[in-house]
MMTF fields as JSON, N, C-alpha, C and O atoms, coordinates in Angstrom:
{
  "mmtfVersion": "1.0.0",
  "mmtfProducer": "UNKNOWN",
  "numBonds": 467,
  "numAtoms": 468,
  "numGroups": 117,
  "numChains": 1,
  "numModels": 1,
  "chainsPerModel": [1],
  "groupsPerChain": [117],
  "chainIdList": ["A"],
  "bondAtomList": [4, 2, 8, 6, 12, 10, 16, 14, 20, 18, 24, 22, 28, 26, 32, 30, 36, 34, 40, 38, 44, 42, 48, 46, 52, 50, 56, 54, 60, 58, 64, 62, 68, 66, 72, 70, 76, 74, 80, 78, 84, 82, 88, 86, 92, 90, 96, 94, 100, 98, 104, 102, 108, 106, 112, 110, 116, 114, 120, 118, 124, 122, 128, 126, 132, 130, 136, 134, 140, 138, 144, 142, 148, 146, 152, 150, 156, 154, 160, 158, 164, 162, 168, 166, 172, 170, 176, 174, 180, 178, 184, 182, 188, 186, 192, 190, 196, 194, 200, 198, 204, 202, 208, 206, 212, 210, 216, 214, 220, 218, 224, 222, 228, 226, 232, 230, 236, 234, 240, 238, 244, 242, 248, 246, 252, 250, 256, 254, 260, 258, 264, 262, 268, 266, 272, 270, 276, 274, 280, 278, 284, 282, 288, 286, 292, 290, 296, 294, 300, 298, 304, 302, 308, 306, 312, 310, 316, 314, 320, 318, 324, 322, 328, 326, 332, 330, 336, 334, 340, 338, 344, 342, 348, 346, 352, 350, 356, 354, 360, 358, 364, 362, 368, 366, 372, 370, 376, 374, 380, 378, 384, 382, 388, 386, 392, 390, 396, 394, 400, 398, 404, 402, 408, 406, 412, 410, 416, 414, 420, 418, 424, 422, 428, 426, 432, 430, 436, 434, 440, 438, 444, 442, 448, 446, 452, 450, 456, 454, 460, 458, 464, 462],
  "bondOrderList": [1, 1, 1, 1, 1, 1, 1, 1, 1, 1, 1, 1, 1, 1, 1, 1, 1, 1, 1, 1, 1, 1, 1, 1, 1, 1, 1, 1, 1, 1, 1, 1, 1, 1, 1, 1, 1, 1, 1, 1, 1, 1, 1, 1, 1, 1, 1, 1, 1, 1, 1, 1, 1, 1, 1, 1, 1, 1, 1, 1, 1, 1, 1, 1, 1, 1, 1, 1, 1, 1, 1, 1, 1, 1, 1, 1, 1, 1, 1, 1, 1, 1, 1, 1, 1, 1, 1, 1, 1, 1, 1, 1, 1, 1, 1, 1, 1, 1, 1, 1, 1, 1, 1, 1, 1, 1, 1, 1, 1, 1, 1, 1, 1, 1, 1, 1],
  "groupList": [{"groupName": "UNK", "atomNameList": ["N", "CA", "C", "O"], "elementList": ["N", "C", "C", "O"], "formalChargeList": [0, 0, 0, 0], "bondAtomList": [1, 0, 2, 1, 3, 2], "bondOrderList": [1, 1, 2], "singleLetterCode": "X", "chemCompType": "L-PEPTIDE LINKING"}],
  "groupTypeList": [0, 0, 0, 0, 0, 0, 0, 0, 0, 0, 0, 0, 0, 0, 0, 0, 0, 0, 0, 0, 0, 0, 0, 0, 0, 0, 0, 0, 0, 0, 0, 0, 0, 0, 0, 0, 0, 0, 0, 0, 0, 0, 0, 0, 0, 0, 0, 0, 0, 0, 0, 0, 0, 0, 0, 0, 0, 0, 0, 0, 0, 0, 0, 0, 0, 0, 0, 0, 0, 0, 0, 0, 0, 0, 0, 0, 0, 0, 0, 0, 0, 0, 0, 0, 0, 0, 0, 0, 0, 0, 0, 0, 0, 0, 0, 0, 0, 0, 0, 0, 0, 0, 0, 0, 0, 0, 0, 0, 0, 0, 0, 0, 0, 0, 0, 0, 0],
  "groupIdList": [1, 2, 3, 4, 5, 6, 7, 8, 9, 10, 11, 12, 13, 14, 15, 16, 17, 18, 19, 20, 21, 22, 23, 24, 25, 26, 27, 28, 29, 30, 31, 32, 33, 34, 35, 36, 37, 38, 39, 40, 41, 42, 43, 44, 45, 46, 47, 48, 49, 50, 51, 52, 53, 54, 55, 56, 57, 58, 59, 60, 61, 62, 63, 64, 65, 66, 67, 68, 69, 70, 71, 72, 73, 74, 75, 76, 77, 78, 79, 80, 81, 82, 83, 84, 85, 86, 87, 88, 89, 90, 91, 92, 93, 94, 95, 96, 97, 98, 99, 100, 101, 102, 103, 104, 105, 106, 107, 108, 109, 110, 111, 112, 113, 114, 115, 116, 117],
  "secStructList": [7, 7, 7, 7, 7, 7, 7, 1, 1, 7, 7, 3, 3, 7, 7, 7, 7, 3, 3, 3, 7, 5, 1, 1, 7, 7, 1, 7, 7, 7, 3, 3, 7, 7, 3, 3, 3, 3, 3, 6, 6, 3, 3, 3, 3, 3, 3, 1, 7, 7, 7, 7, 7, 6, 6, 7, 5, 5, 7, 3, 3, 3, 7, 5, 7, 7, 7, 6, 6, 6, 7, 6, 6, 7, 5, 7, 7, 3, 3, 7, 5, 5, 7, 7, 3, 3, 3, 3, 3, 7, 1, 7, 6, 6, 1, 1, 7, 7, 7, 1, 1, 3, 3, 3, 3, 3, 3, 3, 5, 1, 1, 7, 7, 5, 7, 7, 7],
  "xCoordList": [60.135, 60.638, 62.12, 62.876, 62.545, 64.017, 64.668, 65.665, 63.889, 64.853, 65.609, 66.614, 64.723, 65.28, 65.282, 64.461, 66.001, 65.877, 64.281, 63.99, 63.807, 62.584, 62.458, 61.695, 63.45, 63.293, 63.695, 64.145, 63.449, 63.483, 64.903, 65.625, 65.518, 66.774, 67.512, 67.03, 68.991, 69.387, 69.519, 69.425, 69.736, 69.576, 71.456, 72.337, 71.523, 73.283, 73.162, 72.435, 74.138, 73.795, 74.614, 75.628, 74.051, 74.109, 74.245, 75.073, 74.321, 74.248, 74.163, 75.123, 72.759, 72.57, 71.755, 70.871, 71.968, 71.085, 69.666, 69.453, 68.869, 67.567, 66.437, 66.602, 65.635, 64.719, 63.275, 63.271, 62.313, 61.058, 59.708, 59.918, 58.545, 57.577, 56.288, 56.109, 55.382, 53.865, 53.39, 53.463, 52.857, 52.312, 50.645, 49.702, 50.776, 49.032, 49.078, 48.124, 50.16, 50.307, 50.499, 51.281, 50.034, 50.048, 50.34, 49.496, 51.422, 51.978, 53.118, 53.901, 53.174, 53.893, 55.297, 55.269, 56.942, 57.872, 58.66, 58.626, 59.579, 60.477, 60.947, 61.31, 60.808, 61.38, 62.834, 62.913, 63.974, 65.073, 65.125, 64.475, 66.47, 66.729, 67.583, 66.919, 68.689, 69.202, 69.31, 69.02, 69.749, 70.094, 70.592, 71.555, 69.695, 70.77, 70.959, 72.012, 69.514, 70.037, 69.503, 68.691, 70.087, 69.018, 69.215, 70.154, 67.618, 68.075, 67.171, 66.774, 66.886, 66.703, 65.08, 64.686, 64.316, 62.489, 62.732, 61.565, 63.292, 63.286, 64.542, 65.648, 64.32, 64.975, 64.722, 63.725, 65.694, 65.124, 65.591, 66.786, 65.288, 65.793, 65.031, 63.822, 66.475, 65.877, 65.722, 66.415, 65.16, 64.18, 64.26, 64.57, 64.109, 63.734, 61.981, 61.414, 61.166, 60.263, 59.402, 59.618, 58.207, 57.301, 56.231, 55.4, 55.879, 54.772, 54.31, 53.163, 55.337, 54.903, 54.451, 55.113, 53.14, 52.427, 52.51, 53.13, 52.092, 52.058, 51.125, 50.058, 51.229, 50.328, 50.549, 50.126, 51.359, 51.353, 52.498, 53.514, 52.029, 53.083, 53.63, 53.206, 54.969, 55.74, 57.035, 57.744, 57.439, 58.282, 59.639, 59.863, 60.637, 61.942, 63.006, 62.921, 63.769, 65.135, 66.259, 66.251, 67.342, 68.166, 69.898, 70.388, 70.454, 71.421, 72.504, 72.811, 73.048, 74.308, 75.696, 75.852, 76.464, 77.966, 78.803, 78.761, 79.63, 80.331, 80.974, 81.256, 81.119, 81.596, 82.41, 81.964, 83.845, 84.564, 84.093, 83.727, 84.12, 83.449, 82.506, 82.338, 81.52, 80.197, 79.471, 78.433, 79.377, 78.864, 79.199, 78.72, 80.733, 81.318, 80.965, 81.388, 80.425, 79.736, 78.557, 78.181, 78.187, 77.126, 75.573, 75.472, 74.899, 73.533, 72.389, 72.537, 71.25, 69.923, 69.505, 70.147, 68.717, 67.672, 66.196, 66.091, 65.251, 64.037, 63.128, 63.294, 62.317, 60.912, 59.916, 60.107, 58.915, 57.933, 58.166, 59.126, 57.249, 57.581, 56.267, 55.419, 56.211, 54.832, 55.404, 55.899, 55.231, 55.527, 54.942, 53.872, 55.94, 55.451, 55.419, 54.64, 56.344, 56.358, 57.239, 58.16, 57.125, 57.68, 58.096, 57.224, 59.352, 59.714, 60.437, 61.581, 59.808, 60.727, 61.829, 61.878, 63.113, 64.564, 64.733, 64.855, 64.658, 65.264, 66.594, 66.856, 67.613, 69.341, 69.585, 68.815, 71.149, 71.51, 72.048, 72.995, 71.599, 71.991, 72.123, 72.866, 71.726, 71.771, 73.096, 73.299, 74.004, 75.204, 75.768, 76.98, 74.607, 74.791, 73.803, 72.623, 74.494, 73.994, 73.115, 73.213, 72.204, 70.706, 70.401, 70.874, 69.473, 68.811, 68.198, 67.868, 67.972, 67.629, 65.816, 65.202, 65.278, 63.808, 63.702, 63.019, 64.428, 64.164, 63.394, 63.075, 63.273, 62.298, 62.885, 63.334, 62.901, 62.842, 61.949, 61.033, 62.093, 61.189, 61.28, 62.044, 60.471, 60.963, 60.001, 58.849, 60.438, 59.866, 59.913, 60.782, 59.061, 58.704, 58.979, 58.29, 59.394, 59.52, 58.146, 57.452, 57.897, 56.561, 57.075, 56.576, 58.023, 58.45, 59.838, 60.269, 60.603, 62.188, 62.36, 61.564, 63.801, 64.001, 64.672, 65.231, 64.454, 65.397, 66.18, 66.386, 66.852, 68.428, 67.967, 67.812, 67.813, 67.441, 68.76, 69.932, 68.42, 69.387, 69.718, 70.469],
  "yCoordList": [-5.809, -4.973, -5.193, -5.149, -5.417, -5.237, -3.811, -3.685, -2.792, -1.561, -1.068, -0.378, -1.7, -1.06, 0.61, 1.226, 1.076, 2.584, 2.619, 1.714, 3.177, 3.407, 5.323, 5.647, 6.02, 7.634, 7.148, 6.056, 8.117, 8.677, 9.111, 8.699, 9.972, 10.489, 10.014, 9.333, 10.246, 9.859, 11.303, 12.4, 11.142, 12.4, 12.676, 11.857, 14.287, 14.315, 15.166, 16.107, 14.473, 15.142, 16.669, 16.672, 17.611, 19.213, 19.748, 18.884, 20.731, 21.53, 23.244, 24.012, 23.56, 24.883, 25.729, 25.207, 26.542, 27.904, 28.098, 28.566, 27.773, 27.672, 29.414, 29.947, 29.762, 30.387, 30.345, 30.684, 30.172, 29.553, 30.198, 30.784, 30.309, 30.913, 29.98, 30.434, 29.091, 28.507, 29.545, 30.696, 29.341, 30.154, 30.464, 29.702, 31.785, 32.419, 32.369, 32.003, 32.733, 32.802, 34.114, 34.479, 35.28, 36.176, 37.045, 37.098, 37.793, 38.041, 37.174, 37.733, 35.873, 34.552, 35.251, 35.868, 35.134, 35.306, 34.564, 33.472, 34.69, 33.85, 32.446, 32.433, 31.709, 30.458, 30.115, 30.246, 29.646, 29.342, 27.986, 27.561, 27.507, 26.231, 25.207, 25.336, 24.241, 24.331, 22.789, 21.736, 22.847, 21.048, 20.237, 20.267, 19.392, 17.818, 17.078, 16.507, 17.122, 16.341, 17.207, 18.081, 16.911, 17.7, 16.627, 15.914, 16.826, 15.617, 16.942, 17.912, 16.838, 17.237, 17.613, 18.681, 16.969, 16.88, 17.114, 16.951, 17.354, 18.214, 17.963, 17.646, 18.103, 18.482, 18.194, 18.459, 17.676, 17.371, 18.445, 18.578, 19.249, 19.908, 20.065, 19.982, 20.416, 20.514, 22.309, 23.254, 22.356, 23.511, 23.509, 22.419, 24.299, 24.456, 24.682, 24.352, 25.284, 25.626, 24.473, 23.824, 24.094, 22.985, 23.008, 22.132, 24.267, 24.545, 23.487, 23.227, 23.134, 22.797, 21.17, 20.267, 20.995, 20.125, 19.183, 19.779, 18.276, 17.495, 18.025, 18.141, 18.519, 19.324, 20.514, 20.983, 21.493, 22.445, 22.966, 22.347, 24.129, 24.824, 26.285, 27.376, 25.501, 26.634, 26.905, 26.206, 28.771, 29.092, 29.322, 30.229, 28.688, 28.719, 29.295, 29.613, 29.402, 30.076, 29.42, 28.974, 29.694, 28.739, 29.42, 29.495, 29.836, 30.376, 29.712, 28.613, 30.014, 29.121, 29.933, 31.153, 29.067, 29.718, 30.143, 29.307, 31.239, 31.683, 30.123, 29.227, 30.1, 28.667, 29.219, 30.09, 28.648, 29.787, 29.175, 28.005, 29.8, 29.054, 29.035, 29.086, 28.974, 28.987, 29.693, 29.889, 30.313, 31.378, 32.036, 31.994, 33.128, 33.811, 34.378, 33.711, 35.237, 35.611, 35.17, 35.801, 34.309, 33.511, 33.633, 34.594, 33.342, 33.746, 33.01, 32.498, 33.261, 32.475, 31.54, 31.698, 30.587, 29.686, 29.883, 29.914, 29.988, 29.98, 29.115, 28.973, 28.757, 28.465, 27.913, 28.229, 27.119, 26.466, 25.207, 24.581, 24.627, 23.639, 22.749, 23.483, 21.573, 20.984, 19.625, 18.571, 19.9, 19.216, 17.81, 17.496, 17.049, 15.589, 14.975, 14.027, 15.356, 14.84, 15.55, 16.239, 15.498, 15.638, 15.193, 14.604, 15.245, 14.261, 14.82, 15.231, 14.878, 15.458, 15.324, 14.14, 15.789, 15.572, 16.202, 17.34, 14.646, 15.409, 15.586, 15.439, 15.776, 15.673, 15.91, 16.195, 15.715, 16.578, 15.713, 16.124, 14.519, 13.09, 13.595, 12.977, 14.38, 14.752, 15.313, 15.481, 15.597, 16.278, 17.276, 17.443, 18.466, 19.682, 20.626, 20.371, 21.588, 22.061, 23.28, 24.459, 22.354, 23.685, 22.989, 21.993, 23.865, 23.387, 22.145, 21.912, 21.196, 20.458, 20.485, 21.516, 19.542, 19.535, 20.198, 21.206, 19.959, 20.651, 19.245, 18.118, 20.006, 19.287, 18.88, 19.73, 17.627, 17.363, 17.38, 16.559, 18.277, 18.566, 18.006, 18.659, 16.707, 16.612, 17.013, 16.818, 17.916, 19.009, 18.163, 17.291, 18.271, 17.969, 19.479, 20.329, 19.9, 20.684, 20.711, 19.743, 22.192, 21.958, 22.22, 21.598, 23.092, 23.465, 23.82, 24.002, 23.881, 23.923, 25.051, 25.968, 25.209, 26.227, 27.135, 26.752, 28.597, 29.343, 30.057, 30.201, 30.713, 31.357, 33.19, 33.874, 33.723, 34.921, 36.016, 35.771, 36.93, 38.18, 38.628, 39.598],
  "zCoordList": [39.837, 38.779, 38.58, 39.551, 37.409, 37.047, 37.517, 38.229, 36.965, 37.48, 36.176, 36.002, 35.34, 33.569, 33.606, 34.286, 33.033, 32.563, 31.759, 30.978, 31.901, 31.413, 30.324, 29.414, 30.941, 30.123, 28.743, 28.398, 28.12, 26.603, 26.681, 25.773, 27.725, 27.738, 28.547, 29.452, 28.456, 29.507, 30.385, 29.835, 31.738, 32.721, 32.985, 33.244, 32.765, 33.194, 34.567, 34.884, 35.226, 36.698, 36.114, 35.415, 36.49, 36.417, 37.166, 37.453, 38.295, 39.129, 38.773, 38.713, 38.569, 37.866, 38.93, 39.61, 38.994, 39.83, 39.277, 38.159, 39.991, 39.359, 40.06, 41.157, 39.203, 39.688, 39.344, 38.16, 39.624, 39.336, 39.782, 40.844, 39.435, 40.315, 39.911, 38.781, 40.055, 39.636, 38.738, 39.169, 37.423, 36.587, 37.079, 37.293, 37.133, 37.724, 39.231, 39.919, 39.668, 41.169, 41.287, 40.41, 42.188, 42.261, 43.321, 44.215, 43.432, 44.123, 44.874, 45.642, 44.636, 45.283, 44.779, 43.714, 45.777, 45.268, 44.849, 45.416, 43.879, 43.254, 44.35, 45.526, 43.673, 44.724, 43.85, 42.628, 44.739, 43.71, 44.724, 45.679, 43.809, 44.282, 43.267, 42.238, 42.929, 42.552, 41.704, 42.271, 40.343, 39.376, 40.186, 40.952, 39.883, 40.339, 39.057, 38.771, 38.02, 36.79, 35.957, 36.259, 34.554, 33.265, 32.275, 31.92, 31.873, 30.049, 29.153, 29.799, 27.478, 27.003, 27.338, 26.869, 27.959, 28.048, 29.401, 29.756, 30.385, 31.797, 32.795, 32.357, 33.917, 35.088, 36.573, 37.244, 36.872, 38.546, 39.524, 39.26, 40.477, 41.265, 42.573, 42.79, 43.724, 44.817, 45.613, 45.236, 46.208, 46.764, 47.866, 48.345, 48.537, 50.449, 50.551, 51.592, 49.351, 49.065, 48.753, 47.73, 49.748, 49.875, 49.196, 49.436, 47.896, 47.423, 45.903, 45.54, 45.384, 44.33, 44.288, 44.799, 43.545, 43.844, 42.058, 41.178, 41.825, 40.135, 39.515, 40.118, 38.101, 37.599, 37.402, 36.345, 38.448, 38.606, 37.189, 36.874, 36.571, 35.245, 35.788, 36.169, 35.544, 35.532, 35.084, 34.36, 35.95, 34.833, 35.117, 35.919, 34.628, 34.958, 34.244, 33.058, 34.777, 34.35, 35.469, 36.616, 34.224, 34.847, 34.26, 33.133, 35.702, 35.123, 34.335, 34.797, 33.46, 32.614, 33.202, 33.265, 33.532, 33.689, 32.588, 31.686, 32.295, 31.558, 31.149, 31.945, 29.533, 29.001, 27.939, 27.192, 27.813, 26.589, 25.335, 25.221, 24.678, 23.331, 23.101, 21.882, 23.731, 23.549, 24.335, 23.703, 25.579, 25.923, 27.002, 28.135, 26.216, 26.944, 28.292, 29.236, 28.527, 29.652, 30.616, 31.604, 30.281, 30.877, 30.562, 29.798, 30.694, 30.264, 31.447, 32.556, 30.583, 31.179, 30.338, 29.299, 30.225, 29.712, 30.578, 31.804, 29.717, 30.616, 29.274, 28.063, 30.091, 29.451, 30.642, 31.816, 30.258, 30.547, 30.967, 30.518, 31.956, 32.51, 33.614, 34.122, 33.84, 34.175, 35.439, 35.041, 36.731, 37.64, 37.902, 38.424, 37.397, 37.713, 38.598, 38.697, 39.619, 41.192, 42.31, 41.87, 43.394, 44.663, 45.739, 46.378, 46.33, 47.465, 48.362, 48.171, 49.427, 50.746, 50.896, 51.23, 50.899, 50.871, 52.626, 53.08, 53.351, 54.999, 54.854, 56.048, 54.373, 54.462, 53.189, 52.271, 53.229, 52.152, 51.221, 50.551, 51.035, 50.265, 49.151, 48.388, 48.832, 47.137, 46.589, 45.386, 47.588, 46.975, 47.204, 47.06, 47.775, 47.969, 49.161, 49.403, 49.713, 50.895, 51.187, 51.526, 50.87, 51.57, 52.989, 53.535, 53.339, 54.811, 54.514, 53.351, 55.546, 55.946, 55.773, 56.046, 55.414, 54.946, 53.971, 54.154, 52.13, 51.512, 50.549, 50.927, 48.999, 48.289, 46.994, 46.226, 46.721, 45.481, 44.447, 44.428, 43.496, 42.346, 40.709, 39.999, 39.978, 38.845, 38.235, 38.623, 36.716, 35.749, 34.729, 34.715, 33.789, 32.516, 31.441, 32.004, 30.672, 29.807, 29.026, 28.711, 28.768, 27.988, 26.552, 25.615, 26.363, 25.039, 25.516, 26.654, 23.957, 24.624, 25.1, 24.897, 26.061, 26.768, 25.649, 24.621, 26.162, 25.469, 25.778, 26.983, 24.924, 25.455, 25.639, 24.626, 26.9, 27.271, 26.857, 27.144, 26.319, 26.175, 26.972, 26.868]
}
């Protein structure tokens, strides 16, 4: 393989506060965990939380930081979302510091996210 870019988008590395739960899971609690990239059609992020499998839909929110100009006080984004893969992250190669044995998660967007009140 060459190692061509192959996405539709390009991916911007991000670092956002994530919160998430598998849709039709019941009683299961919020799992968070935090951006490493975002493009317009999804998101990669890592987790300490080993549950989510490919296939699996779900629902996220994602905190935004206060931005002057455009959104003073900060907000949420949430929508829908469909797990394309998973990868054990032993260390913290990624940039940033959770425990040790956490998870890399990449999301597919099912519809665009939106801006929560």
């Amino acid at each position: 393989m060459n190692g061509a870019e192959k996405r539709k988008f390009k991916r911007i590395p991000l670092t956002l506060d994530l919160s998430c739960r598998i849709v039709g899971s019941v009683g299961e609690p919020l799992h968070t965990g935090r951006t490493v990239n975002v493009s317009p059609c999804g998101l990669y992020f890592r987790t300490e939380a080993g549950i989510f499998e490919p296939g699996n839909l779900v629902k996220i929110d994602l905190s935004m930081p206060p931005t002057v100009g455009l959104l003073e006080s900060g907000g949420r984004i949430s929508g829908l979302a469909r797990v394309l893969r998973t990868r054990s992250v032993p260390d913290s190669s990624l940039g940033f510091d959770l425990h040790a044995g956490g998870f890399g998660v990449a999301l597919e967007f099912c519809q665009p996210l939106k801006l929560c009140t």
